[in-house]
N, C-alpha and C positions, 0 to 999 in steps of 0.2 A: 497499555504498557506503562506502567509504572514502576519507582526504582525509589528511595531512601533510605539513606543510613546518615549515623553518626561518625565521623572520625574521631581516635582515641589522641586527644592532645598529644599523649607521650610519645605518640608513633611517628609524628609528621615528619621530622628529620631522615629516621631511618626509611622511611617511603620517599621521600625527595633522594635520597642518596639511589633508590632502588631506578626509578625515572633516569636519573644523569645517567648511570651505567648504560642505563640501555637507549640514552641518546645518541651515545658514542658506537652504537652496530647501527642504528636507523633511525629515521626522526619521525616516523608513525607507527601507533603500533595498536592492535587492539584488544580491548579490554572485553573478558568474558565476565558476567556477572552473572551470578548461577545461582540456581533452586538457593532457599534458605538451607533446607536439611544436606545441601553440601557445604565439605567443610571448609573448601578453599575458591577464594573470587581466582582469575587470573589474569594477566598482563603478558599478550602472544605476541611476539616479530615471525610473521610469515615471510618467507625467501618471497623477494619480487624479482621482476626484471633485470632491477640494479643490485640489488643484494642476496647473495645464496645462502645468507646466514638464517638460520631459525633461532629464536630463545625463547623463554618459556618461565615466566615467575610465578608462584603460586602467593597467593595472600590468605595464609588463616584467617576467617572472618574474628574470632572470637579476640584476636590478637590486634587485629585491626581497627575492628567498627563495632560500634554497639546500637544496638535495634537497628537489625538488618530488615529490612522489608521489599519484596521484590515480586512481580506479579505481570506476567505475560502468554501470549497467546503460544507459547514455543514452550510450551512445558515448564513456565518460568524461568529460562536463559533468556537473557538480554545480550547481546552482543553489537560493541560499537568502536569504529575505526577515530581514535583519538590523537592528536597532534602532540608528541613529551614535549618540545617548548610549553606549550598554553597549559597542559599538565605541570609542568615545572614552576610558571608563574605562578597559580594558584596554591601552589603547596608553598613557594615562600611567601606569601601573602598569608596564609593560612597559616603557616607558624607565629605568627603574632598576630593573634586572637584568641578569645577565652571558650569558644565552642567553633565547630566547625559542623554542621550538614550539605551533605551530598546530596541531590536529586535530580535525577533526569526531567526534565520537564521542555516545553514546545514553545519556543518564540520566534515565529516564523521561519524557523529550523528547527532539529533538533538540540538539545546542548543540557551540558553535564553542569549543573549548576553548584558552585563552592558559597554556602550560605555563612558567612563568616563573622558571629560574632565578638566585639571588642567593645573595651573600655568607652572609645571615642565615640559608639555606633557600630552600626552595619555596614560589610562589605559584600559584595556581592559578585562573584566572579564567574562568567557563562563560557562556558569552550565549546564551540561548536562541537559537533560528534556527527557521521555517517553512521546509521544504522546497520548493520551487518546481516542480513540475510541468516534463517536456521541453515541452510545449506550450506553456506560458504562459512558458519563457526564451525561446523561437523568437519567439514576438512582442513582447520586451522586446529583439529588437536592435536596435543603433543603426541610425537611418534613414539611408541614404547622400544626401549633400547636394552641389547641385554647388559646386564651388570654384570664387569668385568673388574678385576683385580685391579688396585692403583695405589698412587704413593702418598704420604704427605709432603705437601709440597714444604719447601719455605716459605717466608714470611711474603705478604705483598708487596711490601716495599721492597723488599731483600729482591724481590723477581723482575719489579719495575727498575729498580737502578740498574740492573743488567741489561734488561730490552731494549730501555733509554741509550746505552752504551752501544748497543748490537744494531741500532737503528741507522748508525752512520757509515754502515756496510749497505744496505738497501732497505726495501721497504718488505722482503720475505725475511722467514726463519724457518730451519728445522726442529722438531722437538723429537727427543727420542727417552722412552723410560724402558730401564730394565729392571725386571723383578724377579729377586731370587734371594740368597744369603747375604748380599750385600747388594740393595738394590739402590737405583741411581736413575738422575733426571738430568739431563742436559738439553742448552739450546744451543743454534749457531747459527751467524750470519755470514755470509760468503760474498765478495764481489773478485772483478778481474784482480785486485791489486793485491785483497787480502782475505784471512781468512780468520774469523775468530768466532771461540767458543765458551762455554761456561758448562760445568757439571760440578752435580751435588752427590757427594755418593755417603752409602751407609741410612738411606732414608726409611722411615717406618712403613710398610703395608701398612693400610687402610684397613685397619679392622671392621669397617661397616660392609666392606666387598665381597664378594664372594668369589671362589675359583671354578 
């Protein structure tokens, strides 16, 4: 079982920013690293015990990494259960350095090794990793959903300064979209005392959707 790549300097930020997000649904998650001739690695959150959330991020390799190389007994799939903390250190460690390689390799564990070189010298950062079973990646693919009609939303901040506000009603919300001639997005938060809401109307269909 073998696994190395290059990471693309330019990318490190926007792949650290991809990690944080999905710290904030669960703080383990696992990474598929797939055939060369596929064109996308992935980073899965499978619903556990504690959490019924699934997400699902694809990584272009080409956009990612350069000289992929990857070789295993599973049809070249490599799958491993990784911690985004010790992922998240290595990536800001990794952004100040002038090369960065990737590589699985065996130190009395398994672990996902960040080869990080820099000005001052080498860094070397090891994150443990559980190997994933072919079985148990097989049933962490993403579920195919049918594509349905949607809106553009507004801006993220424009949505976060509302939820921020809606948060001190409780810790749920409703969302409700409607799509037609003048279609529209609203949320709301409810408690005993009070009740408040937000809507956007006049918003774009999603031209990428289908009906």
């Amino acid at each position: 079982m073998r696994f190395k790549t290059r990471l693309r300097m330019g990318r490190i930020s926007a792949l650290l920013r991809v990690v944080q997000a999905l710290q904030k649904v669960d703080r383990r998650c696992i990474l598929h690293l797939t055939p060369q001739e596929d064109d996308q690695a992935r980073i899965i959150l499978f619903p556990t015990a504690l959490s019924s959330v699934a997400a699902y991020a694809g990584l272009p390799k080409s956009y990612w990494f350069d000289g992929y190389r990857i070789e295993s007994q599973s049809g070249n799939n490599i799958g491993m259960e990784v911690d985004l903390q010790n992922m998240d250190r290595a990536l800001k460690s990794a952004a100040g350095g002038d090369e960065v390689v990737i590589k699985l390799a065996k130190k009395g564990v398994p672990v996902l090794t960040f080869d990080i070189r820099t000005a001052l010298g080498p860094i070397v950062q090891d994150i443990p990793v559980s190997i994933v079973s072919s079985t148990r990646l097989e049933e962490c693919r993403e579920v195919e959903i049918a594509t349905l009609p949607g809106v553009v939303l507004p801006s993220l901040a424009n949505l976060c300064s509302v939820v921020e506000r809606l948060k001190s009603l409780g810790n749920h919300a409703s969302i409700k979209t409607v799509i037609g001639e003048r279609s529209s997005f609203s949320i709301e938060a409810s408690s005993d005392a009070a009740n408040l809401s937000a809507s956007y109307e006049g918003l774009e269909v999603d031209p990428s959707s289908s009906t």
